[in-house]
LUMKOLFI-271014 format. One record per residue (C-alpha): chain; x, y, z. Coordinates in nm, 2 decimals, decimal comma, padded with zeros to 4 digits, m for minus. Layout:
% LUMKOLFI-271014
A | X | Y | Z
...
//
This chain:
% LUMKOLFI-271014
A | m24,49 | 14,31 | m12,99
A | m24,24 | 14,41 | m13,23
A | m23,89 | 14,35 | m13,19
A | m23,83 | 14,73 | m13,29
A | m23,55 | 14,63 | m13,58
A | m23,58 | 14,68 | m13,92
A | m23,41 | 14,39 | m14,09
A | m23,41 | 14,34 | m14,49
A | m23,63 | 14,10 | m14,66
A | m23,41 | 14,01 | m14,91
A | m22,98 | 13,94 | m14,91
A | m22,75 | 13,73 | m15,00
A | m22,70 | 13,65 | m14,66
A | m22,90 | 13,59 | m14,33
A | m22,59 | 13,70 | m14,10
A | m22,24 | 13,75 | m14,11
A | m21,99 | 13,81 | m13,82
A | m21,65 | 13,94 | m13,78
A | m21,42 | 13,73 | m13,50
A | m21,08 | 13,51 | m13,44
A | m21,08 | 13,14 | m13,54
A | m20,96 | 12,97 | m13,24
A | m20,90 | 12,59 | m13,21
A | m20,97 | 12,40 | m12,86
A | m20,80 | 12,13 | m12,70
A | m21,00 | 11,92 | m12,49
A | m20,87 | 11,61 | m12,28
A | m21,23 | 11,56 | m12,13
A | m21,20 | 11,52 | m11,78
A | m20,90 | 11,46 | m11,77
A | m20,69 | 11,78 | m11,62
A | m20,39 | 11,86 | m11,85
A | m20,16 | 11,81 | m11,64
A | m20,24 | 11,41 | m11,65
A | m20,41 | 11,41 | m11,98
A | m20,26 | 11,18 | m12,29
A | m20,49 | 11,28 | m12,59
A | m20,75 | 11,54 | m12,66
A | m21,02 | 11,65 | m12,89
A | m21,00 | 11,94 | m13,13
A | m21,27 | 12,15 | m13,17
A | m21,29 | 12,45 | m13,39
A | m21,41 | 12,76 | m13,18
A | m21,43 | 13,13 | m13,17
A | m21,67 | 13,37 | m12,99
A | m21,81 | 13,53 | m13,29
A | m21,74 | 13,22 | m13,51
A | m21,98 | 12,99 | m13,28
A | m22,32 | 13,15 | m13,39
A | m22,23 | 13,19 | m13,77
A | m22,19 | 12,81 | m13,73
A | m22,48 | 12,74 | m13,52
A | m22,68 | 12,96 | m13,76
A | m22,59 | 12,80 | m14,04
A | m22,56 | 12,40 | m13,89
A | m22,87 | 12,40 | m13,69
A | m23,09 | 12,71 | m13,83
A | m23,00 | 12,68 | m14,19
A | m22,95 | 13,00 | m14,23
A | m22,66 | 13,18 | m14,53
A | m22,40 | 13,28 | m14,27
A | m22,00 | 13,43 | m14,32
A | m21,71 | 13,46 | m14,11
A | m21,47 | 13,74 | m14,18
A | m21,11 | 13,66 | m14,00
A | m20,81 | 13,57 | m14,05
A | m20,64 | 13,23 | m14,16
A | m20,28 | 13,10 | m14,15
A | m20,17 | 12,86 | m14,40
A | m20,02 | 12,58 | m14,24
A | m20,15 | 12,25 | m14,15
A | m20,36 | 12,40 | m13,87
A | m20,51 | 12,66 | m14,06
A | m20,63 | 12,38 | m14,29
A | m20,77 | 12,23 | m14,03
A | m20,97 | 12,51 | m13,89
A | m21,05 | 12,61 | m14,27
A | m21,20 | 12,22 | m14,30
A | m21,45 | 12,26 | m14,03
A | m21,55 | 12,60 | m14,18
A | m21,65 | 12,48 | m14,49
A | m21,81 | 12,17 | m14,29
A | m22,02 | 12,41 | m14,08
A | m22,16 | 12,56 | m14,35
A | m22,02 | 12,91 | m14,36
A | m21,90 | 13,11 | m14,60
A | m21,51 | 13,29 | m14,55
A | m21,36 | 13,58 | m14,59
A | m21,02 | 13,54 | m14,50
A | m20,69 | 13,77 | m14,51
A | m20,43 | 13,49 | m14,54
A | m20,12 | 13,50 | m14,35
A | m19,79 | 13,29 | m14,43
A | m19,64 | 13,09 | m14,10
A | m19,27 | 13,08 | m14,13
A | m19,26 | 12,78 | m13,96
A | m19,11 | 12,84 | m13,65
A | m19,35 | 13,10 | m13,48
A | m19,60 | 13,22 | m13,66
A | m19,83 | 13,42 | m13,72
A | m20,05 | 13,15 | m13,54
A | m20,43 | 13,02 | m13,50
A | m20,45 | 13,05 | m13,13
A | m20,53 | 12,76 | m12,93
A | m20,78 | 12,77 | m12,65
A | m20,69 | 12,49 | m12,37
A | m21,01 | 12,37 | m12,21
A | m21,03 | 12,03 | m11,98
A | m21,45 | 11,96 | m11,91
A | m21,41 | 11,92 | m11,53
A | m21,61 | 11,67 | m11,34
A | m21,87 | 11,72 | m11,05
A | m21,70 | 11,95 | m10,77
A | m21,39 | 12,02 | m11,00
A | m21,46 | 12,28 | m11,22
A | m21,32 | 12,32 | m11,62
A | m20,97 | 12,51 | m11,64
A | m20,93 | 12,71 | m11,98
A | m20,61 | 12,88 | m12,03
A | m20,46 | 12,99 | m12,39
A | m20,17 | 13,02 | m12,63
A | m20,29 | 13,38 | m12,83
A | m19,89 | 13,42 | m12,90
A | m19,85 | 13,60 | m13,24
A | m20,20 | 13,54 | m13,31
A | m20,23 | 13,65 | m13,71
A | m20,64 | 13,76 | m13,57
A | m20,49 | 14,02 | m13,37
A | m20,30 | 14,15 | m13,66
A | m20,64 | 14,24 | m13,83
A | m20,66 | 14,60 | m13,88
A | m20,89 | 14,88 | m14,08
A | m20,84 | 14,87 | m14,40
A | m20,78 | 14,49 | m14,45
A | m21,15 | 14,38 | m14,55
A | m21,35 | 14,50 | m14,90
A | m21,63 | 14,54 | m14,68
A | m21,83 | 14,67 | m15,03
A | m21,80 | 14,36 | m15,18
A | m21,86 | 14,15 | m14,88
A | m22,16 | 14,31 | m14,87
A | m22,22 | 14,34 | m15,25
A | m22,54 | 14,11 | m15,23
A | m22,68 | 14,20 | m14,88
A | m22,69 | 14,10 | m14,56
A | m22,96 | 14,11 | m14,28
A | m22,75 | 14,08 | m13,94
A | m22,38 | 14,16 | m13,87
A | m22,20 | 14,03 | m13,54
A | m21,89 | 14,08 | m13,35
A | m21,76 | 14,04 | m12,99
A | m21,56 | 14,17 | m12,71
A | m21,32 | 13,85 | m12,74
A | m21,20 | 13,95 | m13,06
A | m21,23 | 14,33 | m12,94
A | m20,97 | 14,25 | m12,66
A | m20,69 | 14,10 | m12,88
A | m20,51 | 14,43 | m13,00
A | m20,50 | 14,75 | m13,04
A | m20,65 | 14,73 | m13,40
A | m20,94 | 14,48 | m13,38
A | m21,13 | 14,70 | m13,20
A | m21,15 | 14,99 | m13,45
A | m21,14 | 14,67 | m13,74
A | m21,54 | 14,68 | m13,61
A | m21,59 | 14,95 | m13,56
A | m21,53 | 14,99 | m13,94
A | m21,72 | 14,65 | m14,01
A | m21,98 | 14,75 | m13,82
A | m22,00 | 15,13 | m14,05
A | m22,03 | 14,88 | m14,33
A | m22,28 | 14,68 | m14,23
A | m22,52 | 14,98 | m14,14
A | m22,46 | 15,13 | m14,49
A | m22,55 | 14,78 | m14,59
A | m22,88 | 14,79 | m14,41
A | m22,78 | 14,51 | m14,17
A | m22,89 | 14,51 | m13,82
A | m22,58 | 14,51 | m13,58
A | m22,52 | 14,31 | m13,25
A | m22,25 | 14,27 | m13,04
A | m22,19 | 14,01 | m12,74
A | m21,95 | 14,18 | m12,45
A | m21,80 | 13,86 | m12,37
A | m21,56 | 14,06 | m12,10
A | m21,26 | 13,87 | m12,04
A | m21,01 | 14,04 | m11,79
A | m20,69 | 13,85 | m11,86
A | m20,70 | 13,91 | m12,24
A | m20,77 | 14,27 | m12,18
A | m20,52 | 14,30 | m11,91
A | m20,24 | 14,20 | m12,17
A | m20,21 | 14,54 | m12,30
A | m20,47 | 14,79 | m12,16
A | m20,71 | 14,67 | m11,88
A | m21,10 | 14,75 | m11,79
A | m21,02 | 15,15 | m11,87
A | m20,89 | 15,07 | m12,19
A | m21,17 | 14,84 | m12,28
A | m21,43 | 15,05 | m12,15
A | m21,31 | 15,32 | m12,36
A | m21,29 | 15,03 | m12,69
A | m21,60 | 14,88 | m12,64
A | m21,80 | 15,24 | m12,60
A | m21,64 | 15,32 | m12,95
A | m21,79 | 14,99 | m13,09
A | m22,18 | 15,00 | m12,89
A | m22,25 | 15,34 | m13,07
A | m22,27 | 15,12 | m13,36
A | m22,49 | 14,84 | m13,27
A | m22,87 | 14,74 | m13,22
A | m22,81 | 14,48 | m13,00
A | m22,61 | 14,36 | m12,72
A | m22,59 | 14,03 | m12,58
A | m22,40 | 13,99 | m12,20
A | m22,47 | 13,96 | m11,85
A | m22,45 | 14,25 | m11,53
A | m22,07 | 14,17 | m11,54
A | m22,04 | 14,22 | m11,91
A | m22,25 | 14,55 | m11,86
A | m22,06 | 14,69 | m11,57
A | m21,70 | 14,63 | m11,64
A | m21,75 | 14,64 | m12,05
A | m21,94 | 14,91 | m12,05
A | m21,86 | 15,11 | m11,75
A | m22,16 | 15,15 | m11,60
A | m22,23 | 15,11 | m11,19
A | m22,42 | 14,84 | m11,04
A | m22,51 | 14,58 | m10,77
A | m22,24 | 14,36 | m10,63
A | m22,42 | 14,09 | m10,79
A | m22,20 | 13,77 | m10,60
A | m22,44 | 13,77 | m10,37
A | m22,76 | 13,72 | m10,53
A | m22,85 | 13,39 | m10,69
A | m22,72 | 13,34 | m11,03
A | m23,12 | 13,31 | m11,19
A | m23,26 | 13,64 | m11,02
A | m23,27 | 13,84 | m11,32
A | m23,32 | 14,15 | m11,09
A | m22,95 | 14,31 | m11,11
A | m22,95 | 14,24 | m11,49
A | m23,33 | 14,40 | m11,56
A | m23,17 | 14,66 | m11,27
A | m22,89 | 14,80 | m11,52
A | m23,10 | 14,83 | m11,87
A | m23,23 | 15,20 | m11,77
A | m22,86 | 15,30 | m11,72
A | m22,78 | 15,10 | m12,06
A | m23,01 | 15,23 | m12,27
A | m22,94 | 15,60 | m12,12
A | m22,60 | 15,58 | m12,22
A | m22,68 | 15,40 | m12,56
A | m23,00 | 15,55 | m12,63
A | m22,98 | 15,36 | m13,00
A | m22,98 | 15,03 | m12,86
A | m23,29 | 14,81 | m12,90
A | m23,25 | 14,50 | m12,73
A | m23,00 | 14,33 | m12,44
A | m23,00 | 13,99 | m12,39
A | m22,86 | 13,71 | m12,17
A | m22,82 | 13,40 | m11,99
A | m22,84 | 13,31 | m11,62
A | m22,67 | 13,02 | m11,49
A | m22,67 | 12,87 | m11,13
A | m22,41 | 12,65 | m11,11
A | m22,47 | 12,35 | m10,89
A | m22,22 | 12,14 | m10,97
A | m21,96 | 12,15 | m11,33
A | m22,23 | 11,88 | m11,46
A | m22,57 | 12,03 | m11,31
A | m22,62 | 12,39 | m11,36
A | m23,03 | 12,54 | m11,35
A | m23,02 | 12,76 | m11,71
A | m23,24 | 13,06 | m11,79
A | m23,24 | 13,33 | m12,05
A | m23,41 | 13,71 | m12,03
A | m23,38 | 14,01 | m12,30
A | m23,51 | 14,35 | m12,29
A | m23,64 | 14,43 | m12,59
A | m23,75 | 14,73 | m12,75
A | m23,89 | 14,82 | m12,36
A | m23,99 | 14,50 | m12,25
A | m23,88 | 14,22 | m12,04
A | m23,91 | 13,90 | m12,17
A | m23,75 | 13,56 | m11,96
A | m23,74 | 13,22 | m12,04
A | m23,84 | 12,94 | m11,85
A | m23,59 | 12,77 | m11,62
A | m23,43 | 12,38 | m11,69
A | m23,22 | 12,20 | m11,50
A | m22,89 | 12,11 | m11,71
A | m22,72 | 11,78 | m11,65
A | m22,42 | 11,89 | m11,87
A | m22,15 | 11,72 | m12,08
A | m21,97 | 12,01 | m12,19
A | m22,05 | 12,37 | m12,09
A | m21,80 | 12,59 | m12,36
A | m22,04 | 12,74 | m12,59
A | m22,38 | 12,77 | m12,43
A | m22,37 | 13,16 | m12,42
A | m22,31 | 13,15 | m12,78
A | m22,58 | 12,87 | m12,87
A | m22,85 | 13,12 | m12,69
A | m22,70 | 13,46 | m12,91
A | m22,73 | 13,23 | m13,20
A | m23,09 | 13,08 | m13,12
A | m23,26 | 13,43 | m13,00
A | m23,07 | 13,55 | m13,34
A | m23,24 | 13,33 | m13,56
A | m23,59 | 13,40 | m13,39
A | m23,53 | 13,76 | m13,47
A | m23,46 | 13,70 | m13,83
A | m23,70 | 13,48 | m13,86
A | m23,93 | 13,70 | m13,75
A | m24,06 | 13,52 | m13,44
A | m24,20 | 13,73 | m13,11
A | m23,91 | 13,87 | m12,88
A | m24,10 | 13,55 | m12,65
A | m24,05 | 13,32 | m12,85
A | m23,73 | 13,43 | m12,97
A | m23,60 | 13,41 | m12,59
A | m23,72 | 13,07 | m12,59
A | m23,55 | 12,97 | m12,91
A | m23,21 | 13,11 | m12,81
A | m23,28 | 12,96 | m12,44
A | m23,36 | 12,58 | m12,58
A | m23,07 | 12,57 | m12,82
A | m22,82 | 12,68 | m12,56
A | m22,93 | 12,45 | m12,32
A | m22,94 | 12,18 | m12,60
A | m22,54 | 12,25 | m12,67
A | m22,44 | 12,17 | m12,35
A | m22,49 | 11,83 | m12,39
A | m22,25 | 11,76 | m12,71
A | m21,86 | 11,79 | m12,68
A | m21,74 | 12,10 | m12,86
A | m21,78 | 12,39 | m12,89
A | m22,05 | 12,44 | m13,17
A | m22,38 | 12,29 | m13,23
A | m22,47 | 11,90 | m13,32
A | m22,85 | 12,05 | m13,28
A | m23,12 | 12,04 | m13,58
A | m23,39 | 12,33 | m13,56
A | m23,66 | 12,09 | m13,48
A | m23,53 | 11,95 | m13,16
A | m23,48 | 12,31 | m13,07
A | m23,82 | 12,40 | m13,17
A | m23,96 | 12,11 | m12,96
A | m23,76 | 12,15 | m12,65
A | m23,87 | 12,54 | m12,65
A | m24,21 | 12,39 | m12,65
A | m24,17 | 12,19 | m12,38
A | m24,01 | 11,86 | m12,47
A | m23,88 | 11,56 | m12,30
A | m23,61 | 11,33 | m12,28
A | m23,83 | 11,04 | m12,33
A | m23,68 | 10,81 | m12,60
A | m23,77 | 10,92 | m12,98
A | m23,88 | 10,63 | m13,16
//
């Protein structure tokens, strides 16, 4: 069955999304409060699948944000350009004292019963500067581009990112790109200066735009605004409340072709059982379910959107597409970071059905 989008044969580039560069500290296991070194891993909602896309799927990808120069902006910029991806950056200057900043995302890893604590510095953030008006979008696009993506992390920042996609997203359809969007609802960044109303109201604005949307009941009732089952009290894998709301999504966004996401039982921080299902142009298509013995959880949601992406593109069935996105998250739970250390074969192989058995 076809996928029901109509994505170019030809561009310059396979996918290109619009986000904030974020960098992550990470002191392992060790909680903050005790911790005396950390990893830094360069993150970002949006940022994560043009990466993935381009690392693992070999795909032409772009980022379009915004970078500081200072020493931390040169880092971030470094594992850009080691990912892969292309930029499209409005530079800020720091003044050396506070800012404009690359925000910093603190995230321990947890261990067992104790789950991972994230909490962030997003003071004078230059991303949430971004406005309308600051991109060329026509010579971004100048050579094409199949797939455009954006989220409701960088959505929630300001007061301007928000309509910054909407005009992205204008672009991108002029451009003959197919559109997505992940919800990604998160209530304390929205609660900064607005709340659920104003982000419903936000993120309606944006979905008229878009072809796809990636995010769970949660993301769909308080992102969207639409009613449903008081899903705490149903097991994480019944896909029922999820497959529940799609009549109500697709009557309010009659446009949109496809919703996708995981589901997640969390057993423990290191043991979680890990599915995938999307609805796609009027069908229901879930993934198989695998029990995760996980190193580091940040970044799964985005390793599926960037898998079940790249089966789209790649024109793959909306099943095996599922699958793709389904194997690859699961697969970037078990490297530290954010982003993936996966190559499309392994990803390929464990959608098939492969083991852990020793590869010699």
């Amino acid at each position: 069955m076809s996928s029901g989008l109509s994505l170019r044969t030809e561009a310059a580039f396979d996918f290109i999304s619009l986000g904030a560069l974020v960098h992550r500290l990470d002191p392992g296991v060790i909680p903050f409060r005790k911790a005396n070194q950390c990893s830094i891993h360069v993150s970002g909602g949006e940022y994560n699948v043009a990466a993935n896309l381009s690392d693992c799927f070999r795909l032409k990808t772009g980022i379009v944000s915004a970078m500081v120069d200072y020493p931390i902006g040169d880092l971030i910029a470094e594992r850009v350009r080691a990912m892969g991806v292309t930029p499209f950056y409005k530079r800020f200057k720091h003044n050396g004292v506070n800012g404009p900043n690359m925000a910093t995302v603190y995230s321990d890893r947890g261990q067992g019963v104790r789950p991972p604590v994230v909490f962030y510095n997003r003071s004078h953030e230059a991303a949430a500067q971004l406005k309308p008006g600051d991109f060329d979008w026509d010579e971004i696009f100048r050579g094409g581009v199949k797939w455009f993506h954006s989220g409701g992390i960088f959505a929630s920042l300001s007061e301007t990112t928000g309509a910054l996609i909407v005009e992205g997203m204008k672009a991108a359809k002029k451009a003959g790109a197919v559109v997505s969007f992940d919800l990604n609802f998160r209530e304390k960044l929205w609660n900064i200066w607005g709340g659920q109303q104003k982000a419903v109201e936000v993120i309606g604005k944006i979905v008229e735009n878009c072809d796809v949307l990636v995010g769970n009941e949660e993301d769909l009732q308080k992102g969207l605004g639409i009613p449903g089952p008081d899903v705490e009290s149903k097991s994480k894998l019944d896909a029922g409340a999820f497959i529940g709301m799609i009549d109500s999504v697709v009557k309010k966004h009659p446009h949109v072709k496809i919703v996708a996401t995981t589901l997640r039982e969390v057993h423990s921080t290191n043991r979680h059982s890990w599915s995938a299902v999307a609805w796609v142009n009027g069908k229901i298509y879930q993934a198989p379910t695998c029990e995760l013995d996980v190193l580091d959880r940040v970044g799964g949601g985005d390793g599926f959107a960037s898998g079940f992406f790249y089966g789209l593109i790649t024109g793959e069935s909306p099943e095996e597409a599922v699958k793709l996105g389904w194997a690859h998250g699961a697969l970037l739970t078990t490297f530290p970071g954010d982003t993936t250390m996966a190559t499309v074969e392994q990803v390929r192989a464990f959608a098939k059905g492969g083991s852990a058995r020793i590869q010699r």
